[in-house]
N, C-alpha and C positions, 0 to 999 in steps of 0.2 A: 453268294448271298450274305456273308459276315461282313463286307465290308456296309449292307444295311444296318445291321445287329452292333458293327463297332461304333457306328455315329450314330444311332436313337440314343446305344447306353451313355456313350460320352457327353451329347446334348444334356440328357438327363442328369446326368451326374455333378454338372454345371448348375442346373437351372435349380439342382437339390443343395448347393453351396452357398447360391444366391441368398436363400433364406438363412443361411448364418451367416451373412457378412454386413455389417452396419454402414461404411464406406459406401455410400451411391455412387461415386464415381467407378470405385474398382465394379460394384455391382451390376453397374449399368454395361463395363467392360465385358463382364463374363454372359450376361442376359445375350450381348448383341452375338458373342461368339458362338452360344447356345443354338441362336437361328440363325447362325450362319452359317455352321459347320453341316444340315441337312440342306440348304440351299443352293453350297457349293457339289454338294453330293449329286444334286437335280439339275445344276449347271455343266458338269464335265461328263455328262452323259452320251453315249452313242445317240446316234437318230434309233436306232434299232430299239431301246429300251423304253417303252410306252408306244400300245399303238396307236395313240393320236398324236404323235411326236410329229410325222412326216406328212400326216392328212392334214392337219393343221396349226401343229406348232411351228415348224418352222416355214412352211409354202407362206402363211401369211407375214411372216416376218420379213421372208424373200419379197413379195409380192408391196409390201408397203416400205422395202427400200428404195426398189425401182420406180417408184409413184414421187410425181413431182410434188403433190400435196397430200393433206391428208383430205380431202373433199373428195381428189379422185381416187383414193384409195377408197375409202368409205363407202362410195355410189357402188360398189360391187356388191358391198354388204349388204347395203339398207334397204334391201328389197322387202321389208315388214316393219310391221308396228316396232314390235322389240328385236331390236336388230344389234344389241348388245355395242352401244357405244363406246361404253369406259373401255371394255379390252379392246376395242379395235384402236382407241387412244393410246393404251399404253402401248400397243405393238408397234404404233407408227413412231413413237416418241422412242422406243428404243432401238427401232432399226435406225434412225438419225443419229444416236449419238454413238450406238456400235454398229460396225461391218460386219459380226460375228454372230450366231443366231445361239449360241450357247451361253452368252449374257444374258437374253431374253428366256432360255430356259433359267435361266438362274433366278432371274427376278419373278417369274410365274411364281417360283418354289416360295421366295424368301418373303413374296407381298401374300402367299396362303398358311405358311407360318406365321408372321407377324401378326395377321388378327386372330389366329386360333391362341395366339399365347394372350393376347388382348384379352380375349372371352377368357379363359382359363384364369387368368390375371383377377380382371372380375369378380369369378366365381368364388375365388380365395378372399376374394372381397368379404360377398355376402355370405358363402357357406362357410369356409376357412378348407375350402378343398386345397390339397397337398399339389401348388405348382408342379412339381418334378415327376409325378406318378397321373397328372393327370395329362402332362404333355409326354410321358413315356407309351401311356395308353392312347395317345392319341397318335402317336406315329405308326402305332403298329395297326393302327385301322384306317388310316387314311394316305400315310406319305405315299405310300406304292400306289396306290387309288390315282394318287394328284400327278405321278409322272406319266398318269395319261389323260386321266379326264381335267386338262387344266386349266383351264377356263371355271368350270363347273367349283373344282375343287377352291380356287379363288373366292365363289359365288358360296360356295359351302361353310366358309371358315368366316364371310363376312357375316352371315346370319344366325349365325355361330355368338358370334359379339353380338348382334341386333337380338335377339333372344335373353340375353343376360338383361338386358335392359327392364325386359317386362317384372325382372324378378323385382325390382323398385318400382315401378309402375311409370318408369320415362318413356309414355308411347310415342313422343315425336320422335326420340334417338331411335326408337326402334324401327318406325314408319323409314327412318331417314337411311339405315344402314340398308336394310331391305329393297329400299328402291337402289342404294347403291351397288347390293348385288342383280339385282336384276339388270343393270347395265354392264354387267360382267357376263351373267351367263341367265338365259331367260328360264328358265327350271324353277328358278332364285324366287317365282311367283309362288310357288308351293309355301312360303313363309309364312304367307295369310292363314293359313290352318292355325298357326301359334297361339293368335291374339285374343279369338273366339275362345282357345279352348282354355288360355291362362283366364281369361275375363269366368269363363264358368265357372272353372275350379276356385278363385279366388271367393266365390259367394258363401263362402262356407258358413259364416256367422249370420249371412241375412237371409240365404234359401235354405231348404231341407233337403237332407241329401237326397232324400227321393226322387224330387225334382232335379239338382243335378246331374243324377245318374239317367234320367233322362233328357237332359240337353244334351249330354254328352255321347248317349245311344244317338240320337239324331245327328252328330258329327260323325261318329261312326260310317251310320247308314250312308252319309254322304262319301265317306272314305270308300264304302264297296259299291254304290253306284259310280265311282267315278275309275275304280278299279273293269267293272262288268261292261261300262260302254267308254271303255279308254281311247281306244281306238277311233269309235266315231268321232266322240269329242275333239281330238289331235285334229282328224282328219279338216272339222270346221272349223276350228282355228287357224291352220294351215289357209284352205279355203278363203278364208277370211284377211288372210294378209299379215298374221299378227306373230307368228310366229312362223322359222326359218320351213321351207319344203323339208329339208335333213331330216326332220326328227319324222318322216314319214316311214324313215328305212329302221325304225327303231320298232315299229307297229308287230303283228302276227304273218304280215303278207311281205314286210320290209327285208332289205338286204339283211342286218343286224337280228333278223327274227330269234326269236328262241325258243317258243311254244312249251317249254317244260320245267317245272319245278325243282329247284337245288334243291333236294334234302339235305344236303350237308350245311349250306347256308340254313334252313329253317330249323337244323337240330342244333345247330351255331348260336343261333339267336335267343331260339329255346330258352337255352342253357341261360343265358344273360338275364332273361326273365324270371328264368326259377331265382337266381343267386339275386336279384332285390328285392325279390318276394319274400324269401325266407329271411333277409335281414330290414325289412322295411317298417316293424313294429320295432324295430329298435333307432330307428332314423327319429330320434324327435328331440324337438327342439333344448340344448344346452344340456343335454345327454354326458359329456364330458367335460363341460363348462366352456365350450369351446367351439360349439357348433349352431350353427343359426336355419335348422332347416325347420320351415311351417308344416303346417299338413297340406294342405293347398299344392306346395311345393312338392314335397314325396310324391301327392298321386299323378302329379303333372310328370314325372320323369319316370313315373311307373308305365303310363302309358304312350310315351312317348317309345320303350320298350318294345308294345306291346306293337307299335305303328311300325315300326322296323321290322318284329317279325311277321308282320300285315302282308307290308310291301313283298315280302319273298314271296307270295303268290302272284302280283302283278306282272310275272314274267309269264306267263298262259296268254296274256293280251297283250303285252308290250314289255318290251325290255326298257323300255325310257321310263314306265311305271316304276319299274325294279330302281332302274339307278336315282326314283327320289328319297330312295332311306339314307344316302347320305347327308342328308340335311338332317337329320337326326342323330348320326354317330356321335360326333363330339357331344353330344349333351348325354345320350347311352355312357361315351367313357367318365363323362362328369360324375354319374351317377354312380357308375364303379368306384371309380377314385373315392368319393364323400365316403363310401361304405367303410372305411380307413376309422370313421373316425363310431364304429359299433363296438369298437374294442380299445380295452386299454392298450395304458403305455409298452407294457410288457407283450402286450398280443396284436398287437400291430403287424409283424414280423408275421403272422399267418396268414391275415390278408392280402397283403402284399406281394406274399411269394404264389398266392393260390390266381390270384386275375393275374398280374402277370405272367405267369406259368400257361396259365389258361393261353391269354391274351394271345401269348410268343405260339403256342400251338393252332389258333385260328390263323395266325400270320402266316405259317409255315405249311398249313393247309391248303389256305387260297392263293397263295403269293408262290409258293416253290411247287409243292405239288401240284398243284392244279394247272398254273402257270396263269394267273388272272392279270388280265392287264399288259402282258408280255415286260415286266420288271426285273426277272431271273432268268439267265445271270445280267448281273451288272458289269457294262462294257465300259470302259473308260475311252473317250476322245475328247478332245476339245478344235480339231478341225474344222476349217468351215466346208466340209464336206459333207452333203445332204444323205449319201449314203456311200 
């Protein structure tokens, strides 16, 4: 497991130098090493380490080398509306120009980092969130995640960036990245909940919050009706054509079932929520001359929090419910990270060591002990041996 913990800290340590160095070229040198060094990490990987590695990371890579095109490769897939094009694109374009299915792990890794550091990138834009702490926090909630759900993880990191967008109000970029993940991984539809709920919250100065608080209950309601009849819903879609048979085995009756509630994920999440709760009256704008967070903005990441720890019940009807809070995490560790800046110069050094401390203990909970995802230990191959 340290050879995870030596390449998040070393990325991080990079991507935390980058901000002292004036040189764009040397800077750019160090940024690309930053995502490269966890990408290389997800390329020299056994088949064994994610258990979507051999279900479908690398059969479909196999399967669209052997394909004289990509048309006949595709007609396997495109048995639905959203049949997820872009990945089946990129997998056929890299079994072409590699023989090796361990490139194609590499580049899943390196094209879901790239937009997560984009979105993060961003956010240092508009908020002045800390690059190095918000991509340290963000490996430790996701990379393990992405060496198996990787497709999804791709679809996560792009909407990820399409979210930042809202916080300027560029809905075409946002419209645009969005549908981009949806051609990655169809889940990527869950992004539409975003746009309603930043448009509410944004009314600050022309509705009452009263009214607010009630759009916002009606999003809600729609969050646990869609939770309480999940399953039927899939099932007519499914029916419908529009999305893949698979996500059937994700249901209560499904191979993937799960029928039962993590505690430890819901007292996990909890905790995420108390810790911006209690620093969220101190989140306001230019606080330390140096911070650009509205109000609008705080309660939008507050509840976005709260949507995370929502979803840990959606596993009672579906585990495919549970697995959409990852569309949430990166903006959860955004919201950690800004919390950086509730404290002076001097008391920085408490926050910091308190979520990552945290953070490195959720990792080593779900990821070592638990064994989530099948990630630990990490095996080293670079064979083209399927197993």
């Amino acid at each position: 497991m340290f050879i995870y913990l030596f390449v998040f800290f070393l990325s991080t340590i990079m991507f935390y130098f980058t901000s002292k160095i004036k040189n764009k070229t040397f800077r750019f040198i160090l940024i690309t090493i930053a995502i490269m060094l966890p990408a290389v990490l997800a390329g020299c990987r056994a088949s064994s380490v994610g258990t979507d590695v051999t279900t479908y990371g690398i059969k479909h890579f196999m399967n669209a080398a052997n394909s004289d095109s990509y048309t006949y490769y595709f007609q396997n897939y495109s048995k639905n509306i959203l049949s997820e094009p872009l990945y089946h694109m990129l997998v056929y374009i890299l079994s072409k120009i590699f023989d090796n299915y361990h490139w194609a792990l590499f580049f899943y890794e390196f094209i879901t980092i790239i937009f997560a550091y984009l979105g993060i990138k961003r956010c240092n834009t508009i908020f002045n969130t800390p690059i190095w702490l918000g991509m340290l926090l963000y490996y430790l909630a996701m990379f393990n995640v992405s060496l198996n759900l990787m497709r999804q993880s791709i679809a996560v990191s792009i909407v990820f960036l399409a979210v930042t967008y809202l916080f300027e109000s560029e809905y075409l970029k946002y419209v645009f990245f969005c549908c981009l993940a949806v051609g990655f991984h169809t889940s990527a539809i869950i992004s539409i909940i975003f746009l309603p709920l930043f448009l509410i919250l944004r009314q600050e100065k022309k509705v009452s919050f009263n009214k607010r608080v009630i759009q916002i209950s009606i999003l809600l309601l729609l969050m646990v009706f869609v939770i309480l009849f999940g399953s039927r819903i899939i099932r007519i879609i499914v029916s419908a054509g529009i999305i893949r048979s698979d996500y059937l085995n994700y249901l209560s009756s499904g191979l993937f079932k799960s029928n039962r509630i993590s505690y430890v994920s819901i007292l996990t999440y909890l905790i995420y929520v108390v810790l911006y709760i209690i620093h969220y009256k101190f989140l306001k704008k230019d606080i330390f001359h140096n911070f650009k967070f509205q109000k609008h903005q705080r309660l939008f990441f507050l509840i976005i929090s709260f949507f995370i720890l929502f979803t840990m019940f959606g596993s009672l009807i579906s585990t495919f419910i549970s697995r959409l809070c990852f569309y949430f995490f990166p903006l959860q560790m955004v919201s950690m990270a800004n919390i950086l800046h509730c404290y002076s110069k001097k008391s920085k050094i408490i926050w910091v060591t308190t979520i990552v401390s945290y953070s490195l203990i959720v990792w080593l909970i779900v990821f070592v002990i638990k064994g989530d995802n099948a990630t630990v230990p990490y095996v080293f191959d670079i064979s083209n041996n399927m197993y």
